[in-house]
TIMAR-750990 format. One line per 5 residues: number of its first residue (from 1); their letters; for each residue x, y, z of N, C-alpha, C, CB. Coordinates in pm, 1 decimal. Each point is the difference from the previous one (the first is absolute). Glycine has a CB too. Layout:
BEGIN
NUM> A> X/Y/Z/X/Y/Z/X/Y/Z/X/Y/Z  ...
//
This chain:
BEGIN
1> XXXXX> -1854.2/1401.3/1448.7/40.9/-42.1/-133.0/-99.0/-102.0/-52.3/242.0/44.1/53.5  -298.9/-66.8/-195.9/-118.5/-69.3/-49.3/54.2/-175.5/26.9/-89.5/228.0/-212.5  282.4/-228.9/206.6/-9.5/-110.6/-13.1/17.4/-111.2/113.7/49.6/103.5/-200.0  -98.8/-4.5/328.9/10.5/-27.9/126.7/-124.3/-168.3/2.2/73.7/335.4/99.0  -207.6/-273.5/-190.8/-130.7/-61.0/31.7/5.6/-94.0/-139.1/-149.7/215.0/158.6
6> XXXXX> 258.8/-221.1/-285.9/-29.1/-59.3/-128.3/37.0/-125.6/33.8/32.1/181.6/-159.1  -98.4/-272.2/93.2/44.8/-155.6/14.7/111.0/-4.9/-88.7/-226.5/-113.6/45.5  284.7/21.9/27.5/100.8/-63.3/-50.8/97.7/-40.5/-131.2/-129.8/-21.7/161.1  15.6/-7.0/-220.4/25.3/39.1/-223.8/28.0/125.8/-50.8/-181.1/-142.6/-60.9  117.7/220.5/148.9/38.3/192.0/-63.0/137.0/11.3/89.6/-293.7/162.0/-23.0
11> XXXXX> 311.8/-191.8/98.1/147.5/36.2/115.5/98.5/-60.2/-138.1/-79.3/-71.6/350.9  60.3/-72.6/-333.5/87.8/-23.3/-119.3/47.0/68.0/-115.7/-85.6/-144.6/69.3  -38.1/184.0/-142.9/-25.6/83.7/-131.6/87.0/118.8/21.7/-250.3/-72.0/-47.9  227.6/119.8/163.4/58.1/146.8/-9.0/141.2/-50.7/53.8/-227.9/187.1/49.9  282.2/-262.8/44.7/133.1/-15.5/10.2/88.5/-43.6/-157.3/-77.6/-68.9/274.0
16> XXXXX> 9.3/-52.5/-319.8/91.2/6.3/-150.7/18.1/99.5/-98.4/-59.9/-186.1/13.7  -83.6/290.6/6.4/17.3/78.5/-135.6/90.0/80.2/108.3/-241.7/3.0/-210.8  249.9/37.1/363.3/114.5/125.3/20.6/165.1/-94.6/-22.8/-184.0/181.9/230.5  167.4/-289.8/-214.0/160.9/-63.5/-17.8/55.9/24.0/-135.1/-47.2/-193.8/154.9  -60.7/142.5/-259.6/37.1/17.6/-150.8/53.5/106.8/-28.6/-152.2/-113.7/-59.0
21> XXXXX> 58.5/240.3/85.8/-23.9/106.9/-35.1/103.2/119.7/24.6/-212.3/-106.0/23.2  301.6/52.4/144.9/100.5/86.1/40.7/69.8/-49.8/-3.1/-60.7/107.4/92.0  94.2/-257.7/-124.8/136.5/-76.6/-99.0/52.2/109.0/-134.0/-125.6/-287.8/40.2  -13.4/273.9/-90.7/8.8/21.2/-120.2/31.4/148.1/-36.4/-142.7/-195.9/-16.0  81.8/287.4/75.1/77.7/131.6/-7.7/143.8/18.3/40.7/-209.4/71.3/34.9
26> XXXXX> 269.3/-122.4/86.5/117.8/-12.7/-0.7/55.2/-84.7/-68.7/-22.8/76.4/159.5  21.1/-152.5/-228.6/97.8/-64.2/-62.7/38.8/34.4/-156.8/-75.4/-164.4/171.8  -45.1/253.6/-201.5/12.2/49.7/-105.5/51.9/151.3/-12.1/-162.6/-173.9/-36.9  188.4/218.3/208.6/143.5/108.3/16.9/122.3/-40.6/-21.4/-97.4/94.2/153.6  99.7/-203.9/-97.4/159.4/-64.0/-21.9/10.7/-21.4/-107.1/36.8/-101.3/168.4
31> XXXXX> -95.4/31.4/-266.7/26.7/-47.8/-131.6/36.1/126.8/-40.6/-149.1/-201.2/-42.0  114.9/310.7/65.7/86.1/150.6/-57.0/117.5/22.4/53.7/-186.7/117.1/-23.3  209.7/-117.6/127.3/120.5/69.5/110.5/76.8/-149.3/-48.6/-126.3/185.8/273.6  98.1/-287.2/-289.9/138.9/-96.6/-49.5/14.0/-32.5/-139.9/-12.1/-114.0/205.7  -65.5/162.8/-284.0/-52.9/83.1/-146.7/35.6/-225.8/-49.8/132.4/440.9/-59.1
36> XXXXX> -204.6/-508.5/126.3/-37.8/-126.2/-66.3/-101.5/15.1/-90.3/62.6/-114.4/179.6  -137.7/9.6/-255.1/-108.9/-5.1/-47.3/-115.1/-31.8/66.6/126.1/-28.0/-146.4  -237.7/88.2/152.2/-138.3/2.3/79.5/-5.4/-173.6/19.9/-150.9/255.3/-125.4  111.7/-321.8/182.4/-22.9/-130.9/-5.0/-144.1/-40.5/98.4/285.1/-29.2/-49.9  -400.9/77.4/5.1/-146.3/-18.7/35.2/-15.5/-177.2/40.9/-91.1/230.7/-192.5
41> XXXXX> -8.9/-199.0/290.6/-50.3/-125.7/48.0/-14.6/-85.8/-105.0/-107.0/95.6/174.7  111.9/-224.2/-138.8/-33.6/-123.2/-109.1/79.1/-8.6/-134.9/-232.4/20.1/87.4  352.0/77.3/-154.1/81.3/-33.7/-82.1/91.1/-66.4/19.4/-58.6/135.8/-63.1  94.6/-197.9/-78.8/134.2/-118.0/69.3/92.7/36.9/24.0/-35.3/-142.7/-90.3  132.5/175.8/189.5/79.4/38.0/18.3/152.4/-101.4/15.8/-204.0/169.0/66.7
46> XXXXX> 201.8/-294.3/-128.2/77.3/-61.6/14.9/123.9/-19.4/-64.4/-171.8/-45.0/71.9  286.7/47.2/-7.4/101.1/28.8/-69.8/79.4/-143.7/-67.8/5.0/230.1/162.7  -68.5/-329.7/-129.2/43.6/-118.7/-64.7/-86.1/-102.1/28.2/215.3/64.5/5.3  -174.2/-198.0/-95.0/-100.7/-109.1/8.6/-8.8/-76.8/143.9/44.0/-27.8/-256.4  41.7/78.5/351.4/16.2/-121.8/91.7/-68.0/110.9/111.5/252.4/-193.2/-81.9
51> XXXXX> -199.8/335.2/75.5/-101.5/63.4/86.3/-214.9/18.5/-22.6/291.0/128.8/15.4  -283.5/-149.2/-113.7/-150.1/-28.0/-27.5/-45.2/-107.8/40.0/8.1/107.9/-164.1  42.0/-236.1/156.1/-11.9/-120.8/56.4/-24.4/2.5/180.1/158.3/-76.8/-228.0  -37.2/127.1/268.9/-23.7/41.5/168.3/-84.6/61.9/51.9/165.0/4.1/3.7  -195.5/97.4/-116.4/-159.6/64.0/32.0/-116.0/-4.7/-11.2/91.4/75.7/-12.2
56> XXXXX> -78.2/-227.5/-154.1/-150.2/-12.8/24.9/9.8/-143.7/87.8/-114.9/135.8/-247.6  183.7/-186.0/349.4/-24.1/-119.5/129.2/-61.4/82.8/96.3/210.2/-162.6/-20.7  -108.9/272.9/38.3/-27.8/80.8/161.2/-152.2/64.6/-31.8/294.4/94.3/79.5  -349.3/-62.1/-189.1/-155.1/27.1/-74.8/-72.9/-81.8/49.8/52.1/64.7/-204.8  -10.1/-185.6/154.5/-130.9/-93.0/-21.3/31.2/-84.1/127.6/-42.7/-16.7/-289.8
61> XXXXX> 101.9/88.6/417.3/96.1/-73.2/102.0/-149.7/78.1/109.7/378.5/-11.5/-91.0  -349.3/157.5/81.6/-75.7/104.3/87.3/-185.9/-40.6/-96.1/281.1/258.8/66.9  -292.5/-243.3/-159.1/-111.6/-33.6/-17.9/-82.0/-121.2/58.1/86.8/121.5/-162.5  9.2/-224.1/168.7/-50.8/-132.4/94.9/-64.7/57.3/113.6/190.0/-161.4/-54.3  -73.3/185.9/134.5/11.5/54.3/130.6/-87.2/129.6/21.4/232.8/-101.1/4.9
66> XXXXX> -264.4/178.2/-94.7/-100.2/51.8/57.1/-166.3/-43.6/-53.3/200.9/183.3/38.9  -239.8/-261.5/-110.9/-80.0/-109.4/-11.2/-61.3/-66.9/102.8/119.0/-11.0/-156.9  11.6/-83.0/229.1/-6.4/-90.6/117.8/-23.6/106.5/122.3/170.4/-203.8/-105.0  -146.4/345.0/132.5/-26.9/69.7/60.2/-112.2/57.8/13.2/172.4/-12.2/-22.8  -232.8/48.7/-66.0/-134.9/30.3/-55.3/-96.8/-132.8/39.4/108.3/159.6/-213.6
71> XXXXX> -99.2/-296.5/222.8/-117.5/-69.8/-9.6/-9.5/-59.5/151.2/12.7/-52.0/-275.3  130.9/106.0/364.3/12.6/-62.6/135.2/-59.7/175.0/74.3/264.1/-252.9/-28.8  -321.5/346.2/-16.5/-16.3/98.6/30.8/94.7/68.9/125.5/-214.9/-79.0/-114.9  343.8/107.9/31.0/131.8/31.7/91.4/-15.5/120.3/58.8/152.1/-113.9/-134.0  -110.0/164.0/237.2/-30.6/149.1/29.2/84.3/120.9/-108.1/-32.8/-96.7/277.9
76> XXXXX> -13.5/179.8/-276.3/77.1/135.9/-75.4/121.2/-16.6/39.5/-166.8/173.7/-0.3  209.3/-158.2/146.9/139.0/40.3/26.6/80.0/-101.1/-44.8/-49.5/129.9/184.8  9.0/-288.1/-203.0/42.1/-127.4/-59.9/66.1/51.9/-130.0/-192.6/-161.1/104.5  115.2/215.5/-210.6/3.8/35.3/-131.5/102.2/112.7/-37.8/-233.8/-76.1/2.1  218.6/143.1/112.6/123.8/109.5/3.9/97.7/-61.6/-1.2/-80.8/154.0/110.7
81> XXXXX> 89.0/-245.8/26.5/193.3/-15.6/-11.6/48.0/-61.7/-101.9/30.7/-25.4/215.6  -169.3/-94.2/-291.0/87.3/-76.0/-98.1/11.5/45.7/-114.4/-44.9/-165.2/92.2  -29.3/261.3/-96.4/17.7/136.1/-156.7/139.8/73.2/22.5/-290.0/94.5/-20.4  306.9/-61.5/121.8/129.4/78.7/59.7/124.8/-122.8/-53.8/-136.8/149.9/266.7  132.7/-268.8/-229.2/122.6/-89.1/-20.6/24.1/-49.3/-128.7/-28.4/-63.7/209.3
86> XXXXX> -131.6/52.6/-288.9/14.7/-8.0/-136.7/92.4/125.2/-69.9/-237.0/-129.9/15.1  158.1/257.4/28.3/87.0/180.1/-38.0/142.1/-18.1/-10.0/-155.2/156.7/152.1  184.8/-223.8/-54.4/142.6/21.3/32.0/78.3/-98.2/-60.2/-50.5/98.7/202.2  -16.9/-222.1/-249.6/89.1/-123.3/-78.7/-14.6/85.5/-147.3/-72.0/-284.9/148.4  -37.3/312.1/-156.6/-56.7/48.0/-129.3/123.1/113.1/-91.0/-281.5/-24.2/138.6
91> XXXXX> 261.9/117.0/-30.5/83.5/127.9/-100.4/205.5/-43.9/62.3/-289.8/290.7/21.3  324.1/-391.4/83.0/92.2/17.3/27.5/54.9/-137.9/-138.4/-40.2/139.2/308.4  5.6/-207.3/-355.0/8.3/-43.4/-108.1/35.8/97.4/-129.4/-144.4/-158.5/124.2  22.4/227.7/-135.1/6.2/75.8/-105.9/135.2/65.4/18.8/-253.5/26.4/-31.9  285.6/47.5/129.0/97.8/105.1/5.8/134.5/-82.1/-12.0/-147.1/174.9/151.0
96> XXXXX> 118.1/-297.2/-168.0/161.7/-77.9/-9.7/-24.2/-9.7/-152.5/60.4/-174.3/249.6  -182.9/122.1/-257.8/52.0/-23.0/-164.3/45.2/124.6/-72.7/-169.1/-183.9/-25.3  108.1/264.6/10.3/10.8/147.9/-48.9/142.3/86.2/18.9/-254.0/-7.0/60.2  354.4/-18.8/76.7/61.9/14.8/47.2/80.1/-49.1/-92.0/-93.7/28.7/193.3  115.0/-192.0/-208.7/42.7/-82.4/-66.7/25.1/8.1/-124.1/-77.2/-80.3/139.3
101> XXXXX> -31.2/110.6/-225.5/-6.4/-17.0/-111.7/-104.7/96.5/-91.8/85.9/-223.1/92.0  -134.5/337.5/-37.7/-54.7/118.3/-48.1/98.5/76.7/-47.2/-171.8/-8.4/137.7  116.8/63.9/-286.9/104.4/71.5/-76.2/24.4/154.2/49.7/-67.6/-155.8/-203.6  -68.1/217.0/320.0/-24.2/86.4/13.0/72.0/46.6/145.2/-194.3/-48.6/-173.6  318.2/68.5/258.5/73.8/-72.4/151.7/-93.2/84.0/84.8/295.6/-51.5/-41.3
106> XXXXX> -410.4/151.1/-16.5/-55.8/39.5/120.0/-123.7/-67.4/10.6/109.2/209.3/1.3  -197.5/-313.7/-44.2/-86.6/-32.0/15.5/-33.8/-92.6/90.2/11.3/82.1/-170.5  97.6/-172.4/237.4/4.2/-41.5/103.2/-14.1/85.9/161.2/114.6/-143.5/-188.4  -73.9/292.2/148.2/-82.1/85.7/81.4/-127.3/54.4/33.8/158.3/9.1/-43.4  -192.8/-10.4/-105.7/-133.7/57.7/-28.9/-93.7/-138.4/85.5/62.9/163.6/-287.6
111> XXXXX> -50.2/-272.2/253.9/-28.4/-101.3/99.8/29.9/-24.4/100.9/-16.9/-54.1/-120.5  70.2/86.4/194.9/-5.5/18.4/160.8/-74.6/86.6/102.4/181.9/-56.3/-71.7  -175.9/174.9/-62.6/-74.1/121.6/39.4/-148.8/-26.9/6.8/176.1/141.8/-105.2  -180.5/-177.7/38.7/-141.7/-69.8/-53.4/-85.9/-54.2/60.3/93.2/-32.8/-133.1  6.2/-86.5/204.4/-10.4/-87.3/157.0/-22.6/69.4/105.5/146.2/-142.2/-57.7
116> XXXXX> -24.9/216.6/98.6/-32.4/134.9/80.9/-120.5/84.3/4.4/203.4/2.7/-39.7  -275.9/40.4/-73.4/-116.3/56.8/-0.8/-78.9/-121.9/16.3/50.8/208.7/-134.3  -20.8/-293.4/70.7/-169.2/-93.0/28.2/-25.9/-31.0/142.5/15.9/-141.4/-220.1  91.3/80.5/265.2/36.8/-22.9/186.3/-93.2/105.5/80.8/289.7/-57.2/-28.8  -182.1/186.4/-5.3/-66.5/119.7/76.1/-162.9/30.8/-12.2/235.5/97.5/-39.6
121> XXXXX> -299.1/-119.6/-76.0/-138.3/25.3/-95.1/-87.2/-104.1/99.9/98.8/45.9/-304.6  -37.1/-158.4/315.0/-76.2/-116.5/74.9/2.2/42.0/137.5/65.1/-192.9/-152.2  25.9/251.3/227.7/5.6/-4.6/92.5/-111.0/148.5/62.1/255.8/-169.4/-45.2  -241.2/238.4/-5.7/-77.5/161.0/15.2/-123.2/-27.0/-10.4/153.2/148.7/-103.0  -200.2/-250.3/-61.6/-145.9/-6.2/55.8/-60.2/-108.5/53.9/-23.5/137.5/-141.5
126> XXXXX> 140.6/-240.9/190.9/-67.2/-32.4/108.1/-83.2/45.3/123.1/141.8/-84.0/-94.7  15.3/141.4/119.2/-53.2/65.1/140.3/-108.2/97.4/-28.8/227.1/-15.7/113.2  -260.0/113.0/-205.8/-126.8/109.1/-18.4/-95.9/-68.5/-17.6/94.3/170.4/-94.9  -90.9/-302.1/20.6/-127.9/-68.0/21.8/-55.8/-141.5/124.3/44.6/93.7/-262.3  63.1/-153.1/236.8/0.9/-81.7/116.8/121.2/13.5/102.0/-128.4/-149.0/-148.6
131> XXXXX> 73.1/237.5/253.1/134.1/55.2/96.0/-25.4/-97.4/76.0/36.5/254.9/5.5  -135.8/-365.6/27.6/26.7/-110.0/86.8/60.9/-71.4/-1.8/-115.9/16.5/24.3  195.1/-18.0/-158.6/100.6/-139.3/-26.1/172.4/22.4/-12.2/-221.8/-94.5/-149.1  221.6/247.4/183.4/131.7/99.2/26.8/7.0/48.3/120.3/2.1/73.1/-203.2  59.0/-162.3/322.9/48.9/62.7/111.3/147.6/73.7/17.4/-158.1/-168.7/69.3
136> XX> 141.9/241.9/33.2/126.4/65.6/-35.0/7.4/-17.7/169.6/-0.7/191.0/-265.4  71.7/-244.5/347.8/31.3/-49.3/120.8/100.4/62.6/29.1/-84.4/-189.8/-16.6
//
């Protein structure tokens, strides 16, 4: 495989664009099969003033943190788990507010699902690209 011998910046490159990329086709199945509205990367999706607030701390919370990660040159697998714990504060928020207070009662699904694919997306190309950091014991 080419990306056996690629440094390190292309491993990356190609793991985010396959995470994005097979997020993003599945999630834009579900948005049919739970017939919500499409809701694409980077739109606001906020269903009130106090949930936008929570999201832009935990934002500008993970942006620190991966900053301070970046200049202490943290390992990859470092970056994983704390992307993984951000994922999971991230959309398990969302799915309360939405739950809560979305006019739409399935879109708090469509966000879980979402989670579910991104989880799974992260986890697949990990291992196809960096299977050293996925043991299976």
């Amino acid at each position: 495989m080419f990306l056996s011998t690629a440094s390190i910046g292309v491993k990356v490159t190609v793991w985010l664009i396959g995470v994005l990329g097979l997020t993003t086709i599945l999630t834009l199945r579900m948005s049919k099969l739970l017939n919500v509205d499409k809701k694409m990367w980077g739109r606001e999706r906020h269903v009130n003033r106090t949930h936008k607030m929570v999201e832009l701390v935990m934002n500008i919370g993970f942006a620190i943190t991966t900053f301070l990660m970046t200049m202490n040159n943290v390992e990859f697998i470092v970056f994983l788990n704390v992307s993984i714990v951000y994922f999971i504060m991230f959309f398990g928020i969302r799915a309360i507010f939405e739950k809560k207070y979305a006019e739409n009662p399935k879109d708090f699904k469509y966000t879980l699902s979402e989670f579910f694919f991104l989880m799974s997306s992260f986890y697949i190309m990990t291992y196809l690209i960096f299977p050293e950091y996925i043991k299976f014991t």
